[in-house]
N, C-alpha and C positions, 0 to 999 in steps of 0.2 A: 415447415413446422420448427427443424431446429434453428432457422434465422431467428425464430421470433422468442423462441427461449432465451435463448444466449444476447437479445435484446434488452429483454426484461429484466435476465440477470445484473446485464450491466447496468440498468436503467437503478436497479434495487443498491448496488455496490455506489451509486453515485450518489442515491440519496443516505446510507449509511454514511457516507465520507463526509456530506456535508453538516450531519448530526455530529461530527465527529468537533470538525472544523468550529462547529457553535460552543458545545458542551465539555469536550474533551482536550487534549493535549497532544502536541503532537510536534514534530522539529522537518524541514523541508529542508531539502538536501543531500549531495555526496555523502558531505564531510562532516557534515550532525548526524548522521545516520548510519555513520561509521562510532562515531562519538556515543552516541547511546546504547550502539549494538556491545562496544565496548566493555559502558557500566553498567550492562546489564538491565537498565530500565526498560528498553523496549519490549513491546510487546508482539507488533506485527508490522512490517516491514511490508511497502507497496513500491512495486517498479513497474514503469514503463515499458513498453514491448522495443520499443524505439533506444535502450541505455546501449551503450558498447558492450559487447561482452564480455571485456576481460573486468571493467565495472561493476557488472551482473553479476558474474561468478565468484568477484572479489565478496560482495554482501552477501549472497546466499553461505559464503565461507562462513562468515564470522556470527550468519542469523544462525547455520548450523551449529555451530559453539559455543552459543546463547542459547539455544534451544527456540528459537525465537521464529513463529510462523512467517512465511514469506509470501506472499501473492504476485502474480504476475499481471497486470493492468492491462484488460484489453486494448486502450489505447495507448496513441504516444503519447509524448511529453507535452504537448501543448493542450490536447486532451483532459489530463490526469491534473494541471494547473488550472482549467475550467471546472474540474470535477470539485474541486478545493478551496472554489471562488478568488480566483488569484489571477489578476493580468498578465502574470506571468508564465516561465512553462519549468513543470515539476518532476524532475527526471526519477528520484526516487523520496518516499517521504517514511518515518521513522512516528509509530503513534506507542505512546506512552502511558498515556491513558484514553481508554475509549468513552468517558461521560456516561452520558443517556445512551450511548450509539450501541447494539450488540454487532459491533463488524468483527469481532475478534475472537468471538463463539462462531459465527457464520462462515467467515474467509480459510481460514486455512483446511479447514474441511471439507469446501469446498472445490479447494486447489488441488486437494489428497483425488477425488475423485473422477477430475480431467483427464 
């Protein structure tokens, strides 16, 4: 039973993302994503399970000091650049603005509760 939740959930976090990717704003990347966490725009901060973890730990630092929710992305990187509609692979992504998508009400509440 709990396979098929934690399917679902993912299933929902992939189609938020791609609301996100339509209607919203958002920078992919290290080093934008360090850049936003910075100026303070972002909002919610998604990493891959697969980043390094001195990487990892580097942005969970500075989303802490932004105050800035952080999710951790059940898949890898090659995963999370499918989830983003992108031929390519998306180690961690920086959203700015969420659009239409409510992933930014939803995610980090949901991370509190893992």
């Amino acid at each position: 039973m709990a396979v098929k939740k934690s399917k679902k959930t993912h299933e929902s976090i992939n189609a938020r993302l791609a609301l996100v990717m339509k209607s919203g704003k958002y920078m992919l990347g290290y080093k934008q994503t360090l850049k936003t966490l910075r100026s303070g725009k972002s909002k919610l901060v998604i990493i891959a399970n697969n980043t390094p973890p001195l990487r990892k730990s580097e942005i969970e630092y500075y989303a802490m000091l932004a105050k800035t929710g952080v999710h951790h992305y059940a898949g890898d990187n090659n995963e999370l650049g499918t989830a983003c509609g992108k031929y390519f692979r998306v180690c961690t992504l920086s959203i700015t603005d969420a659009g239409d998508s409510d992933i930014i009400r939803t995610l980090p509440g949901s991370n509190a509760a893992e």
